[in-house]
BADOLUM-690272 format. One line per field, with one value per residue (C-alpha): residue number from 1; x negated, z negated, y negated; residue in three letters. Coordinates in steps of 0.2 Angstrom, whole numbers, plus 5000, padded with zeros to 4 digits. Example, Ala and Ser with C-alpha at 12.3 -4.5 7.8 and 13.67 -1.06 7.14 Angstrom:
<atoms>
num	(1; 2)
east	(4938; 4932)
up	(4961; 4964)
north	(5022; 5005)
residu	(ALA; SER)
</atoms>
This chain:
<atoms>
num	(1; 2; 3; 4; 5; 6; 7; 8; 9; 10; 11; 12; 13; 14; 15; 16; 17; 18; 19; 20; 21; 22; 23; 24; 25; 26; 27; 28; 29; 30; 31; 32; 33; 34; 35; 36; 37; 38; 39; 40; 41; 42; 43; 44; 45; 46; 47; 48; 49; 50; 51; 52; 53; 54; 55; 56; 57; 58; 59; 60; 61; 62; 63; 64; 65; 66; 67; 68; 69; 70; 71; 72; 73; 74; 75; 76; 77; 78; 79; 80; 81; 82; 83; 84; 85; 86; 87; 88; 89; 90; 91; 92; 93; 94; 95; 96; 97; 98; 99; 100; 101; 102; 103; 104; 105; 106; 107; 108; 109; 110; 111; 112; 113; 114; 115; 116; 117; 118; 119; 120; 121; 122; 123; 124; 125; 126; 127; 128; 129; 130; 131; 132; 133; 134; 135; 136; 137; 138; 139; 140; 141; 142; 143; 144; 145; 146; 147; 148; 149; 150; 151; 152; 153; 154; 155; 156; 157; 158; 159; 160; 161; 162; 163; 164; 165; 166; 167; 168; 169; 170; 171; 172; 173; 174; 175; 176; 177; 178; 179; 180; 181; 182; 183; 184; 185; 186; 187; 188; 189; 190; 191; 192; 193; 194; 195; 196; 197; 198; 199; 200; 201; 202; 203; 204; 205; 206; 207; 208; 209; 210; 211; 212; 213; 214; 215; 216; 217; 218; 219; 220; 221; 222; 223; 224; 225; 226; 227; 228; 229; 230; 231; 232; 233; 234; 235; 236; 237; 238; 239; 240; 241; 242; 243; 244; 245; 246; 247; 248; 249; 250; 251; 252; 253; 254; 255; 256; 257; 258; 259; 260; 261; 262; 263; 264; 265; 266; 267; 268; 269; 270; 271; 272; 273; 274; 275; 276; 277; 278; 279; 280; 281; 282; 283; 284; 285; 286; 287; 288; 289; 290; 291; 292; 293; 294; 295; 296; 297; 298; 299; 300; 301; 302; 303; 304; 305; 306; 307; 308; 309; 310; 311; 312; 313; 314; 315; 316; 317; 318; 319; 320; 321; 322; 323; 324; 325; 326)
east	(4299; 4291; 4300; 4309; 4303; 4311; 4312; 4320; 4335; 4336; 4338; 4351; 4360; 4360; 4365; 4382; 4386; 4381; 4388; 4374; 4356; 4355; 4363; 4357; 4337; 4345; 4352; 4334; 4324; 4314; 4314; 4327; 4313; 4307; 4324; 4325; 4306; 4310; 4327; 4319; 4306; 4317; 4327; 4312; 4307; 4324; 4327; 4345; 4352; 4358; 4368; 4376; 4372; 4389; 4397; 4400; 4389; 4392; 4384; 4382; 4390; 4370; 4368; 4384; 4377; 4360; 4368; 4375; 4356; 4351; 4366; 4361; 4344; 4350; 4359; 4346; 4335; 4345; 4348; 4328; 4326; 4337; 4330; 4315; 4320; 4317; 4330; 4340; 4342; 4357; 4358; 4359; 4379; 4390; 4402; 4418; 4435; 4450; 4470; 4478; 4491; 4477; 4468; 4483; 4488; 4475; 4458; 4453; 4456; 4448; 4432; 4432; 4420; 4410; 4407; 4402; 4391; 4383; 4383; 4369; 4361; 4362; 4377; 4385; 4401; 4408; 4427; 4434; 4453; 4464; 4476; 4475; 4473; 4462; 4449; 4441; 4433; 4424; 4415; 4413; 4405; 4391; 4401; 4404; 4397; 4411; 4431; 4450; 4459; 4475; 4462; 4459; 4445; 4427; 4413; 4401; 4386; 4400; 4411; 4429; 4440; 4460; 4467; 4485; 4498; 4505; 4524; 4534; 4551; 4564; 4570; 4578; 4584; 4602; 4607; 4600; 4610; 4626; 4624; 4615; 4622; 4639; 4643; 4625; 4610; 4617; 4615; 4625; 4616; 4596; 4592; 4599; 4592; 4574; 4561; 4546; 4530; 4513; 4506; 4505; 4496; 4510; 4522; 4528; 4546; 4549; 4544; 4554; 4569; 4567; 4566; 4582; 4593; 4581; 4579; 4562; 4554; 4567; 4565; 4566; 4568; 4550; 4546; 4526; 4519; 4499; 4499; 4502; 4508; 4518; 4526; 4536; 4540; 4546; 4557; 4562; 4564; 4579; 4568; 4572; 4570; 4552; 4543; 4533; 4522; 4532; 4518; 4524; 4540; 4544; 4543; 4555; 4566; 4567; 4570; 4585; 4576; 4576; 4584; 4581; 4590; 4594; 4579; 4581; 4573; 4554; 4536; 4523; 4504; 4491; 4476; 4458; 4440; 4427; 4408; 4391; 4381; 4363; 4348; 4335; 4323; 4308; 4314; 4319; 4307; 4318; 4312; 4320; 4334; 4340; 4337; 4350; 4363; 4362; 4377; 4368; 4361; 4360; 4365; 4352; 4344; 4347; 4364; 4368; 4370; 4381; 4390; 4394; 4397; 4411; 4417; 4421; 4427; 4441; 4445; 4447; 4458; 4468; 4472; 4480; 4489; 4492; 4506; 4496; 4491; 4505)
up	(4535; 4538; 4548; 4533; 4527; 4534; 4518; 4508; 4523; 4520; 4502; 4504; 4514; 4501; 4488; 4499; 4504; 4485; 4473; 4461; 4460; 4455; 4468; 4482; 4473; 4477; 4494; 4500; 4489; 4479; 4463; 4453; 4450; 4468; 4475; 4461; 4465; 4484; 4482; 4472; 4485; 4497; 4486; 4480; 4498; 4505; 4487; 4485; 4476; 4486; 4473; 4458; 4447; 4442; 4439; 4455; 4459; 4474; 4489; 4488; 4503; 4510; 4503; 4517; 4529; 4529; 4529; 4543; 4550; 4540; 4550; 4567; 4563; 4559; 4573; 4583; 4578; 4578; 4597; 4601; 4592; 4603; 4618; 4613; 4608; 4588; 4578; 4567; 4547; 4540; 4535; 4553; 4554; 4562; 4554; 4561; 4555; 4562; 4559; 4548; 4562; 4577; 4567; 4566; 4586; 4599; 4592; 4589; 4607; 4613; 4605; 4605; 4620; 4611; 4594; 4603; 4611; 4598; 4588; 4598; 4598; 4581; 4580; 4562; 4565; 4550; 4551; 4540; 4536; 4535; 4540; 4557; 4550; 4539; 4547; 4554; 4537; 4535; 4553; 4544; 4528; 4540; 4531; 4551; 4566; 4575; 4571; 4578; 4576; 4578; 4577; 4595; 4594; 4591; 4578; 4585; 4591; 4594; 4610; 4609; 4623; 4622; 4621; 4623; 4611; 4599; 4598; 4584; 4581; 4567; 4563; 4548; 4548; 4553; 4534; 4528; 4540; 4538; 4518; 4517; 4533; 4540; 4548; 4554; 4549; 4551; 4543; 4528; 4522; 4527; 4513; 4502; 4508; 4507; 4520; 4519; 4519; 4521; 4506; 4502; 4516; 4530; 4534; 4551; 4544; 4538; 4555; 4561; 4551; 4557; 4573; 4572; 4562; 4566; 4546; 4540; 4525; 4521; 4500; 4506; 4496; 4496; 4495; 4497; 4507; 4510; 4522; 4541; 4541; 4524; 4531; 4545; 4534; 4522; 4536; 4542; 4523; 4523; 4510; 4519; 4536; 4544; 4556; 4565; 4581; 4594; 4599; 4581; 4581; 4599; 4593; 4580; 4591; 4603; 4591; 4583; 4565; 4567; 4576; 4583; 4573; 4585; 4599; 4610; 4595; 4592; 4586; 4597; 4589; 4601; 4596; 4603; 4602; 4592; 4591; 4586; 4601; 4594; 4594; 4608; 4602; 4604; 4592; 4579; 4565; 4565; 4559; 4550; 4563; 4568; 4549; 4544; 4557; 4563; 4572; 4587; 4590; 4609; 4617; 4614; 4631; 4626; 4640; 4633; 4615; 4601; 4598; 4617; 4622; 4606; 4614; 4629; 4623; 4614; 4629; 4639; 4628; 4625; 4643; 4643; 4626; 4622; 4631; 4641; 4633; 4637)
north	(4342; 4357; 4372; 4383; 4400; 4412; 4424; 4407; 4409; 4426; 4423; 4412; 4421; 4436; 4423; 4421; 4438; 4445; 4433; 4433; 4436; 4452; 4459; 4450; 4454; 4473; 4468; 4460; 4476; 4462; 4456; 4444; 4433; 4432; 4426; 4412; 4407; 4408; 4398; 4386; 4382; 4380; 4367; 4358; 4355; 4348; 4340; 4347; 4357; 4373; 4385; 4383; 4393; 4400; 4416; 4421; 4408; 4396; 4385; 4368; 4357; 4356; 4375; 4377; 4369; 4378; 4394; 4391; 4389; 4407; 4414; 4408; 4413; 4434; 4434; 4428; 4438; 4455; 4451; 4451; 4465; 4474; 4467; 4474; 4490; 4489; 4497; 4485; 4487; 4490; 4473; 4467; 4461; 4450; 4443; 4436; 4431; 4435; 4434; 4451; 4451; 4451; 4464; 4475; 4473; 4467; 4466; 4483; 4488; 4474; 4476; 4496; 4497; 4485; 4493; 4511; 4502; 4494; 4513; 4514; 4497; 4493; 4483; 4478; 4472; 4465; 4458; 4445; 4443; 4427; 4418; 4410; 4391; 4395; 4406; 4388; 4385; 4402; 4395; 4379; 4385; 4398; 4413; 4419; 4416; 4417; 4416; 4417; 4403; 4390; 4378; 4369; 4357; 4365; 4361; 4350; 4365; 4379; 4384; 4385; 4398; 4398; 4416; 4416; 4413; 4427; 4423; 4429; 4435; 4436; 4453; 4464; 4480; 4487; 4491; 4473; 4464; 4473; 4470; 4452; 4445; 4453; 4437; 4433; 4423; 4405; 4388; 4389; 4409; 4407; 4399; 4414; 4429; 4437; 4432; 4445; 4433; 4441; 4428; 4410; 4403; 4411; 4400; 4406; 4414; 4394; 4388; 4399; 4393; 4376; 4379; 4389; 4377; 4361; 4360; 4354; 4360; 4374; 4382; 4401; 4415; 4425; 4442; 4444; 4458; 4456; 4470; 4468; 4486; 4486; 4469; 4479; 4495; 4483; 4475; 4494; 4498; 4483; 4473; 4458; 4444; 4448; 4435; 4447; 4447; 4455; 4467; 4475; 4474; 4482; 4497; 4497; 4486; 4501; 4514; 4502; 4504; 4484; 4470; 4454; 4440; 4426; 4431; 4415; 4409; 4413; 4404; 4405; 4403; 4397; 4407; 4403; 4411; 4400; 4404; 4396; 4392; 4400; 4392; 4397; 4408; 4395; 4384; 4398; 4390; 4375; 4359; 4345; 4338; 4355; 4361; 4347; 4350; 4368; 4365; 4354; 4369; 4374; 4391; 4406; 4412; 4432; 4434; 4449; 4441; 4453; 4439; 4432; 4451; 4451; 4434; 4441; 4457; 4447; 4434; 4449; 4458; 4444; 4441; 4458; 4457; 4440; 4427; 4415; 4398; 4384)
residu	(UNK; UNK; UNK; UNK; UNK; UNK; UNK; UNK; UNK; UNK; UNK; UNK; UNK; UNK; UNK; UNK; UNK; UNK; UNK; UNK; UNK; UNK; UNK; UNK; UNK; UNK; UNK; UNK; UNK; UNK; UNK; UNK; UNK; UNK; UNK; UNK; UNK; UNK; UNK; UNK; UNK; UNK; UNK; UNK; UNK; UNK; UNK; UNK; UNK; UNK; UNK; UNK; UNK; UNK; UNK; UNK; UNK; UNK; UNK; UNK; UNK; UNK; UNK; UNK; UNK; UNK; UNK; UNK; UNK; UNK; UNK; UNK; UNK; UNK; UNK; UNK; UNK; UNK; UNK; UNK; UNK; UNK; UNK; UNK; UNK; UNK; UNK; UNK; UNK; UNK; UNK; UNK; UNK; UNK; UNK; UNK; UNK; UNK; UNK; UNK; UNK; UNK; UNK; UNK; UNK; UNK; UNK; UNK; UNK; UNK; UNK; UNK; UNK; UNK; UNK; UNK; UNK; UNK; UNK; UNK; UNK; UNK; UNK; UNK; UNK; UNK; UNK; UNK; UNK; UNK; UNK; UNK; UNK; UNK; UNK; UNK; UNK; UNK; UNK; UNK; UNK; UNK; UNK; UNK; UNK; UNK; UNK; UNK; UNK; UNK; UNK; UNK; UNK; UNK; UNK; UNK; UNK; UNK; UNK; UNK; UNK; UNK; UNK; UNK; UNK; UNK; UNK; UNK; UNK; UNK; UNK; UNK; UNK; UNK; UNK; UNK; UNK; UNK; UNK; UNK; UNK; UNK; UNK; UNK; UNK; UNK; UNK; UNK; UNK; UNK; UNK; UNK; UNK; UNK; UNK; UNK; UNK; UNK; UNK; UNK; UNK; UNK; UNK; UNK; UNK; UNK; UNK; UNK; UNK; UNK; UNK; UNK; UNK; UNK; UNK; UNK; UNK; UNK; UNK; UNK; UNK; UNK; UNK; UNK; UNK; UNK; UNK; UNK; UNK; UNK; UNK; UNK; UNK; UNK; UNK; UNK; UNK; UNK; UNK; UNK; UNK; UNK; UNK; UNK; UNK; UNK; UNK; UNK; UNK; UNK; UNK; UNK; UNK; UNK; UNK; UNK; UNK; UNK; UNK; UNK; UNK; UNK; UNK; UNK; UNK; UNK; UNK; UNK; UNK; UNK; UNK; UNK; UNK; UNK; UNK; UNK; UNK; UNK; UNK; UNK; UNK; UNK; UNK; UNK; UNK; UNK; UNK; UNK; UNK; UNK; UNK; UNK; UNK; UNK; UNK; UNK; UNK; UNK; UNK; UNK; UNK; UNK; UNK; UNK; UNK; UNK; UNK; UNK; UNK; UNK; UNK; UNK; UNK; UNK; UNK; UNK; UNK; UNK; UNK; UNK; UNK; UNK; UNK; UNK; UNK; UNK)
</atoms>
């Protein structure tokens, strides 16, 4: 197999981000007609079938796995042309995926220094939200480059770093707990009160619970809140029981606007740092082993890499913020 057209990548790529030809022929500034011809050439010339053509359409499991190549490829390329000086299009991103409760506490202040740099450099930041466990796949599926995660073991052609564990603790505010639990939260009463739960994939407040009363698979009452903020005012609000990161719960804790509910008892989430090891810039064309398993792919020679500077930038903050792994 011959190395892959570049503008084919780049098509595919916009087929992911866009959801459909039309935009992604606006995205790309060519024609609706030239993304099908050059999609279709890439097809024909690996003989599968990349996208189904679907309303939004979506990536085949060897359309995935070329994206993942396309994606190494853009970043690649975005860190040459800011070793040579070039400016960047606005199309130039890096996408990663983090947690919602990582966002809302240590992450942005770990990458500040980061993003003003890159106000000059052309950097395109782009975070992704989801929960912890599930933030793995996106870096499966080529939708990021890099990803925070529960997940330990790394994908064959990607590094893995531990960052420290984000514990969390049970809280409720003062009015809830002198309503709902006047004899406290105990065996015989967790399963009928509220536990504010962030959405469906969240299951820290049940782990929680059965760590406290050594209950497995405990049926909890549920009130969703898909916002790390509205989650704690919720809890200050007396909507119910919140499982929170500490980081965010210290402050109301201090004020007495919540309390801890049995705080020798808390869930610690060991989080670590997962990226694509890039492909050196000499064999950017690709050919057909690395075209089918961009993951093999070895570490770029560019140092001073977006995403290895985003790496460190998280490891670093992570060792000031975070409990240390183990």
């Amino acid at each position: 197999m011959n190395a892959f057209d570049p503008a084919a990548l780049e098509c595919l790529a916009a087929l992911a981000d866009a959801g459909s030809f039309e935009r992604a022929a606006q995205q790309l500034a060519i024609t609706q007609s030239a993304v099908s011809q050059r999609l279709r050439a890439l097809e024909t010339s690996l003989g599968r079938l990349l996208v189904v053509r679907s309303r939004p359409l979506r990536l085949t499991e060897p359309g995935k796995l070329l994206l993942r190549y396309a994606r190494q490829m853009q970043a690649m390329r975005a860190d040459i042309a800011r070793e040579m000086g070039a400016t960047l299009g606005d199309d130039e991103r890096l996408p990663i995926a983090v947690n919602a409760d990582s966002l809302a506490t240590w992450v942005l202040p770990a990458l500040d220094a980061v993003v003003h740099a890159g106000l000059q450099q052309g950097f395109g930041l782009e975070l992704i939200v989801d929960d912890q466990d599930f933030t793995h796949e996106s870096l499966r599926q080529g939708t990021v480059l890099g990803c925070v995660s529960t997940v330990a073991e790394a994908l064959r052609g990607c590094s893995v770093t531990p960052l420290g564990c984000m514990r969390y603790v049970a809280v409720a505010s003062p009015g809830f707990i002198a309503q709902a639990l006047p004899q406290g939260l105990h065996r015989g009463n967790f399963a009928r009160v509220p536990w504010l739960v962030f959405n469906r994939k969240d299951d820290n407040h049940a782990v929680w619970v059965g760590q406290a009363f050594g209950v497995n698979g405990p049926r909890l009452v549920e009130r969703h809140v898909p916002s790390t903020e509205a989650h704690v005012r919720a809890a200050v609000m007396g909507w119910g029981i919140g499982v929170m990161p500490e980081q965010m719960a210290a402050p109301w804790l201090a004020s007495g606007e919540l309390q801890a509910l049995h705080p020798e008892v808390f869930v610690d989430v060991l989080l670590h740092w997962h990226q694509w090891k890039l492909q050196a810039a000499n064999e950017a064309g690709g050919h057909s082993k690395a075209a089918r398993a961009p993951a093999a792919a070895v570490d770029t020679p560019l140092r001073a890499g977006a995403l290895d500077r985003v790496g460190r930038a998280l490891a670093e903050g992570a060792r000031t913020t975070l409990r240390p792994p183990g």
